[in-house]
Structures are given as structure tokens and as C-alpha cells.
C-alpha positions as a Markdown table, in Angstrom:
| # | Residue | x | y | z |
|---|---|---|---|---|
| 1 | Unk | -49.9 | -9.8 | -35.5 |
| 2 | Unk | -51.4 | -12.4 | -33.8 |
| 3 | Unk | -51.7 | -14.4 | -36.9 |
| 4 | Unk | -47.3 | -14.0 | -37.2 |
| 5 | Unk | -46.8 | -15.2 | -33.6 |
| 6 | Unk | -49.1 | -18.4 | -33.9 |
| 7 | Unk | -47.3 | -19.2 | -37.3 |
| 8 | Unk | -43.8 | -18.6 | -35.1 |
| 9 | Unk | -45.2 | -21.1 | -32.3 |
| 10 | Unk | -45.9 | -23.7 | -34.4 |
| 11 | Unk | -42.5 | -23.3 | -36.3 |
| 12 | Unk | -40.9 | -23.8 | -32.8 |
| 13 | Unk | -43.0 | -26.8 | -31.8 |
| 14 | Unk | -42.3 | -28.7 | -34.7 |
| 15 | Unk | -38.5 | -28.0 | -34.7 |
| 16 | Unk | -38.4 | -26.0 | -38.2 |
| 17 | Unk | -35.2 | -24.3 | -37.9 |
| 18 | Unk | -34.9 | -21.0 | -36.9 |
| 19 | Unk | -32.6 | -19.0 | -35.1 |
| 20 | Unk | -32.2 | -20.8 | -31.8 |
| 21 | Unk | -29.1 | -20.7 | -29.0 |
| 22 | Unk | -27.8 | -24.6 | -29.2 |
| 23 | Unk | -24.8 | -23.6 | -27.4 |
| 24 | Unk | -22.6 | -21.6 | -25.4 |
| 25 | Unk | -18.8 | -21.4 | -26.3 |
| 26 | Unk | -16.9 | -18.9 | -23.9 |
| 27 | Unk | -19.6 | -17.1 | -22.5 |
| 28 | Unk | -21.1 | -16.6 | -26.0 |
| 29 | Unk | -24.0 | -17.9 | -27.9 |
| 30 | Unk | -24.0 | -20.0 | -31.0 |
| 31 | Unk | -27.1 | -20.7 | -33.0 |
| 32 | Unk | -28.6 | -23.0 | -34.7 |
| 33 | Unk | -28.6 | -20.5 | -37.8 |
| 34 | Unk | -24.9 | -19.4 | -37.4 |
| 35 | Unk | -24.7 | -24.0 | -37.6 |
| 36 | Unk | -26.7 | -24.1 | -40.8 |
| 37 | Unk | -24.6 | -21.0 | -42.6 |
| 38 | Unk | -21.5 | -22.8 | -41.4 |
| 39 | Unk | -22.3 | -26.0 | -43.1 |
| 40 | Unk | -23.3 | -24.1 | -46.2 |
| 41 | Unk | -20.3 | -22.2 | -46.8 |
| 42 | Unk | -18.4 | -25.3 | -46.5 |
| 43 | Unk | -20.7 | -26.9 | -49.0 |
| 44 | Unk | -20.4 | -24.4 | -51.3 |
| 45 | Unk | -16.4 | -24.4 | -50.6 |
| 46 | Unk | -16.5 | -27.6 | -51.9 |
| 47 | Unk | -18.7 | -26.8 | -54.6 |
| 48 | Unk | -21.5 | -28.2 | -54.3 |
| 49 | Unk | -24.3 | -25.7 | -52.1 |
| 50 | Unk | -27.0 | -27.9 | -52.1 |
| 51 | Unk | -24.8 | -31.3 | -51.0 |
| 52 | Unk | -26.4 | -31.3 | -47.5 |
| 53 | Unk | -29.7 | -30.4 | -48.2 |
| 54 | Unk | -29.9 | -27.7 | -45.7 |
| 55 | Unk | -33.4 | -26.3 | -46.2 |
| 56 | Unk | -34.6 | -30.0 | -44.6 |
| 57 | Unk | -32.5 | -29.7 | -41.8 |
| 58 | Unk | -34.0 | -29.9 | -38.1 |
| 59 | Unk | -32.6 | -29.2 | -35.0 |
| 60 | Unk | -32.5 | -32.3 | -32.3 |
| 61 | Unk | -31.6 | -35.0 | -35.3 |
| 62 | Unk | -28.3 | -36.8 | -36.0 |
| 63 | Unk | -27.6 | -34.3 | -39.0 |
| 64 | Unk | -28.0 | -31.3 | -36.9 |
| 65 | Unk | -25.4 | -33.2 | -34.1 |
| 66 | Unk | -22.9 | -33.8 | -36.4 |
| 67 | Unk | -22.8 | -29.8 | -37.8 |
| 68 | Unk | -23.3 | -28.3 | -34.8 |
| 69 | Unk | -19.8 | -30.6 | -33.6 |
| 70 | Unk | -18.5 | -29.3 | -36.6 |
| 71 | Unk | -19.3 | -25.9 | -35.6 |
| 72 | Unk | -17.9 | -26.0 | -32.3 |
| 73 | Unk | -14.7 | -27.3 | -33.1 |
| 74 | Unk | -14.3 | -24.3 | -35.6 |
| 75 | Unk | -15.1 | -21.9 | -32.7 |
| 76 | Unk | -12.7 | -23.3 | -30.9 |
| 77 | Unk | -9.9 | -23.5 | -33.8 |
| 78 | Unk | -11.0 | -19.7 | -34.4 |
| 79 | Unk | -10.7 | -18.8 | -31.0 |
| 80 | Unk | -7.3 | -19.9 | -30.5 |
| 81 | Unk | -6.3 | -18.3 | -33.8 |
| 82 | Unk | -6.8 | -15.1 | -32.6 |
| 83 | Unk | -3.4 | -15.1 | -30.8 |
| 84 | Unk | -1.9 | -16.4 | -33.7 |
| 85 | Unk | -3.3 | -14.5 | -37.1 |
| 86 | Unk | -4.8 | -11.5 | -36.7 |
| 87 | Unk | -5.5 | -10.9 | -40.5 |
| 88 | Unk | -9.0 | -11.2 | -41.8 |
| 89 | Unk | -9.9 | -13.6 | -45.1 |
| 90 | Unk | -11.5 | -11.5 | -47.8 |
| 91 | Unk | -14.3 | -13.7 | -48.9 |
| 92 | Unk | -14.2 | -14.1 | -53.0 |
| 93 | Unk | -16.8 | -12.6 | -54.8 |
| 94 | Unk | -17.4 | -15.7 | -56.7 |
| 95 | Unk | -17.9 | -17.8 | -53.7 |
| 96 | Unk | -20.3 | -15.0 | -52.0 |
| 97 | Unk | -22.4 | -15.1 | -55.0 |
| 98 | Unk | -23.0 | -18.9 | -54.5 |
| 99 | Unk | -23.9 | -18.3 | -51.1 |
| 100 | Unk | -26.7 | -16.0 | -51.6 |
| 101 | Unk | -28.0 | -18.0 | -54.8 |
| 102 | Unk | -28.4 | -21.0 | -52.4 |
| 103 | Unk | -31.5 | -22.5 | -51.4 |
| 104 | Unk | -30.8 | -22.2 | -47.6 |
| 105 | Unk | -29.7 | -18.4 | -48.1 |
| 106 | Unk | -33.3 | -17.9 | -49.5 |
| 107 | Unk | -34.9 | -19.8 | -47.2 |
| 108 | Unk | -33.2 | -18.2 | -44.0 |
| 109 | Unk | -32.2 | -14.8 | -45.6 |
| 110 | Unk | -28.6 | -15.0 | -45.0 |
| 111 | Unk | -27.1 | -11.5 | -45.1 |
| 112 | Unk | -23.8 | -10.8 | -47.4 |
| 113 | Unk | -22.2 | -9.3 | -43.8 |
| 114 | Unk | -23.4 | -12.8 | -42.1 |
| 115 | Unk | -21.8 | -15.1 | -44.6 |
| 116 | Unk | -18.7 | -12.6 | -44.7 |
| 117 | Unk | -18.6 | -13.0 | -40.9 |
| 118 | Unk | -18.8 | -16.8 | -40.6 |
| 119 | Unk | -16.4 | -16.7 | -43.7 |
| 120 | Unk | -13.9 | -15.2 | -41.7 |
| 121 | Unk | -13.9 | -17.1 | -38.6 |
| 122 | Unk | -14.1 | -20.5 | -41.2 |
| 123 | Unk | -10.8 | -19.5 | -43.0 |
| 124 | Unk | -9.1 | -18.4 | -39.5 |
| 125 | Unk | -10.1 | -21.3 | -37.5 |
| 126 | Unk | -8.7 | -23.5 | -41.4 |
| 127 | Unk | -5.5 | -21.7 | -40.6 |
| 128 | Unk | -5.1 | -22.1 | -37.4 |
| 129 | Unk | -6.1 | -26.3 | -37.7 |
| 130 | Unk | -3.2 | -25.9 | -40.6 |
| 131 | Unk | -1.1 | -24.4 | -38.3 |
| 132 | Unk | -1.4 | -27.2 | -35.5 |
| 133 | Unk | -1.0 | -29.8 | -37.9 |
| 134 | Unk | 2.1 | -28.6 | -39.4 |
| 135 | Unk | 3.6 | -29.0 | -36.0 |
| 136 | Unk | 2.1 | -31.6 | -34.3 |
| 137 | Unk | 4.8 | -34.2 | -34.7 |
| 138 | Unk | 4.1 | -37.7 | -34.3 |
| 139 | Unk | 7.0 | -40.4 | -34.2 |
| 140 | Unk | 6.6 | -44.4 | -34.2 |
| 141 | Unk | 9.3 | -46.4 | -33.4 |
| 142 | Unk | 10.2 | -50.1 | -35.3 |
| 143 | Unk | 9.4 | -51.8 | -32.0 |
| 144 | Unk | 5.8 | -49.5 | -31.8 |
| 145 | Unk | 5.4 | -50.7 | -35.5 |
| 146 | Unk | 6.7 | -54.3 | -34.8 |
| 147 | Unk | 4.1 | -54.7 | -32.0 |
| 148 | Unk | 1.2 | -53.7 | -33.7 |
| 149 | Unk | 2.4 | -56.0 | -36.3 |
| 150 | Unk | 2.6 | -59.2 | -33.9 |
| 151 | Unk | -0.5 | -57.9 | -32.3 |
| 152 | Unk | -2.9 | -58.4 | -35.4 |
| 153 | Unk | -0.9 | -61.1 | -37.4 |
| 154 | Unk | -3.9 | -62.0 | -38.8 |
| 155 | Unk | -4.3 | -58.9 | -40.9 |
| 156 | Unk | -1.1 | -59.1 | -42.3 |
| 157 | Unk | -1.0 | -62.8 | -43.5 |
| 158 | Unk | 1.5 | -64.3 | -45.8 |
| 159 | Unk | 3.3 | -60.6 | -45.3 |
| 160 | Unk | 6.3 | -60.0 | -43.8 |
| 161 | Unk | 7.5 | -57.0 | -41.0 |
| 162 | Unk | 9.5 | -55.7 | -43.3 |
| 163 | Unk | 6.3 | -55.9 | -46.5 |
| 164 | Unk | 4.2 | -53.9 | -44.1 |
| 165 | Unk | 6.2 | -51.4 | -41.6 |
| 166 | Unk | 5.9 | -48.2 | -43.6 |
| 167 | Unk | 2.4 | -48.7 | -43.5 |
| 168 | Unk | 1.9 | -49.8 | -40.1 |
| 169 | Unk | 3.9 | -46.9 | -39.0 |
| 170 | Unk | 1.7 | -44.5 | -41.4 |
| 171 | Unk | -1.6 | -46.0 | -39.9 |
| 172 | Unk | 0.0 | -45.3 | -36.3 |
| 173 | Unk | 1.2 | -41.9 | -36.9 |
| 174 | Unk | -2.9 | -41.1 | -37.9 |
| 175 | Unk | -4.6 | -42.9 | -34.9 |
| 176 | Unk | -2.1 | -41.3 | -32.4 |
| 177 | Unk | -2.7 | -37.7 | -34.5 |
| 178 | Unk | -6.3 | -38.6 | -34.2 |
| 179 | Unk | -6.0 | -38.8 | -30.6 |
| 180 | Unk | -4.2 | -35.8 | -29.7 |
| 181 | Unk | -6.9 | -33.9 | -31.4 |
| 182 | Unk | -9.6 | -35.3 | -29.1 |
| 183 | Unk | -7.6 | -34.5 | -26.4 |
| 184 | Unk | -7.3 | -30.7 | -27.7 |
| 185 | Unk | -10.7 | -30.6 | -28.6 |
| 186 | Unk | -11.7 | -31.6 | -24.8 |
| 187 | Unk | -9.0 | -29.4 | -23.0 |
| 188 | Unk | -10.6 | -26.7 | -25.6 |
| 189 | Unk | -13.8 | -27.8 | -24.4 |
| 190 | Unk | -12.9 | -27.0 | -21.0 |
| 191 | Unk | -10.9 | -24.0 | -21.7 |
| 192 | Unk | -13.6 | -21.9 | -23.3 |
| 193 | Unk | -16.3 | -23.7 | -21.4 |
| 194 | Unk | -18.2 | -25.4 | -23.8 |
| 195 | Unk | -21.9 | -25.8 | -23.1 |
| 196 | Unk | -24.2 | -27.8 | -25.9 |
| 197 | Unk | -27.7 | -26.7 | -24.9 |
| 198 | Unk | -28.8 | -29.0 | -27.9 |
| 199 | Unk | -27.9 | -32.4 | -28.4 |
């Protein structure tokens, strides 16, 4: 016994990650495990289990930041769904198997009912991003368009207005999509009182 809880001391002091609270969303707790099962699912959803090297992963690094962002803005996505689609996604069997063959599934001991879960809430918080997408209309006008043009001339040399609108427009209509998203994401933020205990 005492042997277990010196070995589970040292694993916390030398950030090995284990199942730790790295934030709060809504007065519940996300961990840093729930973070790494995330980012495997997705992984595998893209087909490739092993692209982020997950079984390396330690908390309080860049790598760690940038899922656990990831993570949050799926429990946010999620938790607005839930007014919106109420059905749950089966997970494929295929895609489970994949899971639990992964490194990181051996290495934490993910269950087939945690996977399932995070599954779930991945495919429902997908749906729901979809969703706001679909109708999150974004119009630029010719003079928008013509002033970005006459703004940075010098990226558009020897090219005319009319060479370059549709694509001036189209790079527009992204930045200003862009930044209605971070606005969500912060109002969300606020919303469902977002707290990251680890940065």
C-alpha cells in the first residue's frame, strides 16, 4: 500500500498524466483524462490513433493547452446542443474497436462506456458547430471588398479590383466568420462560467 501511494506521488510530481480536474465548465469538472480521450477519438476519427502521440502527453505544456481549448469549446458546442438535438450518436463498432486497440486506451484504461460517452457529446457538440455554421450568415459588400483592396495594394500588384474581388470577399467572409466565433466562444465562456484551473 504504501509502496502504490509513493509510486502515485511521484506520478503527480512529475506531471505524468493522470486523471486530474483542469477545469470547471458550468459547475462541472473536466479532466485532464476526459482531454486526452477527446483528442484520441478525434485522432482515430481521422484515422490515424496514434497522430498525436498521446501516451507522451503532459499536462502544463503547449500540447496539453491547445487540447484542453479544444475540449472546452466542445463542451460548450455540446452544451448548447442540448436544446437543439436531443438524439444520442451510436458510436460504430469499427471506430470503438480502434479506440480500445490504441496506445493511450492501454495506457490509461479507457472504458468502452467512457469512449461511448465522450463519443456522444463529440458528435453532438459536431452537430450543433454544423448547425451554427449553416446559419451564421456573413455578407461583404463591393465597397468592404474594394477597401480592403485599396488598403493592401501591395498584395495585389499588377491585379485589378475586378481580377481579385471574389476572392477578397471569400477571405472577408472567413476572418469576420472567424470572429463571430470568438465572440461565441467568450459569451459561452461566460455563460457557462468557464474556469481553466490548468493553463
Amino acid at each position: 500500500m504504501l509502496a502504490f501511494l509513493f509510486s502515485f506521488l511521484f506520478l503527480c510530481h512529475s506531471q505524468e498524466l493522470i486523471s486530474r480536474t483542469v477545469a470547471e465548465i458550468n459547475n462541472d469538472f473536466l479532466t485532464s483524462r476526459e482531454v486526452v480521450l477527446s483528442a484520441l477519438i478525434s485522432s482515430c476519427m481521422d484515422g490515424n490513433c496514434d497522430r498525436l502521440n498521446l501516451t507522451t502527453v503532459k499536462i502544463k505544456t503547449d500540447t496539453f493547452a491547445t487540447l484542453l481549448s479544444k475540449t472546452i469549446f466542445e463542451r460548450l458546442a455540446y452544451l448548447e446542443s442540448k436544446g437543439i438535438f436531443k438524439s444520442k450518436k451510436t458510436m460504430p463498432a469499427k471506430l470503438l474497436a480502434q479506440v480500445l486497440q490504441a496506445a493511450p486506451t492501454k495506457k490509461y484504461r479507457f472504458s468502452a462506456n467512457e469512449i461511448k460517452k465522450i463519443y456522444s457529446l463529440k458528435m453532438l457538440a459536431k452537430d450543433y458547430v454544423s448547425f451554427k455554421d449553416k446559419n451564421l450568415s456573413v455578407y461583404i459588400t463591393d465597397s468592404e471588398a474594394l477597401n480592403e483592396f485599396k488598403v493592401n495594394a501591395s498584395k495585389y500588384k499588377n491585379k485589378t479590383f475586378a481580377d481579385v474581388k471574389k476572392k477578397i470577399k471569400s477571405e472577408l467572409v472567413q476572418v469576420r466568420k472567424r470572429k463571430r466565433v470568438e465572440d461565441w466562444v467568450t459569451s459561452m465562456q461566460l455563460k457557462y462560467r468557464v474556469r481553466q484551473i490548468i493553463n
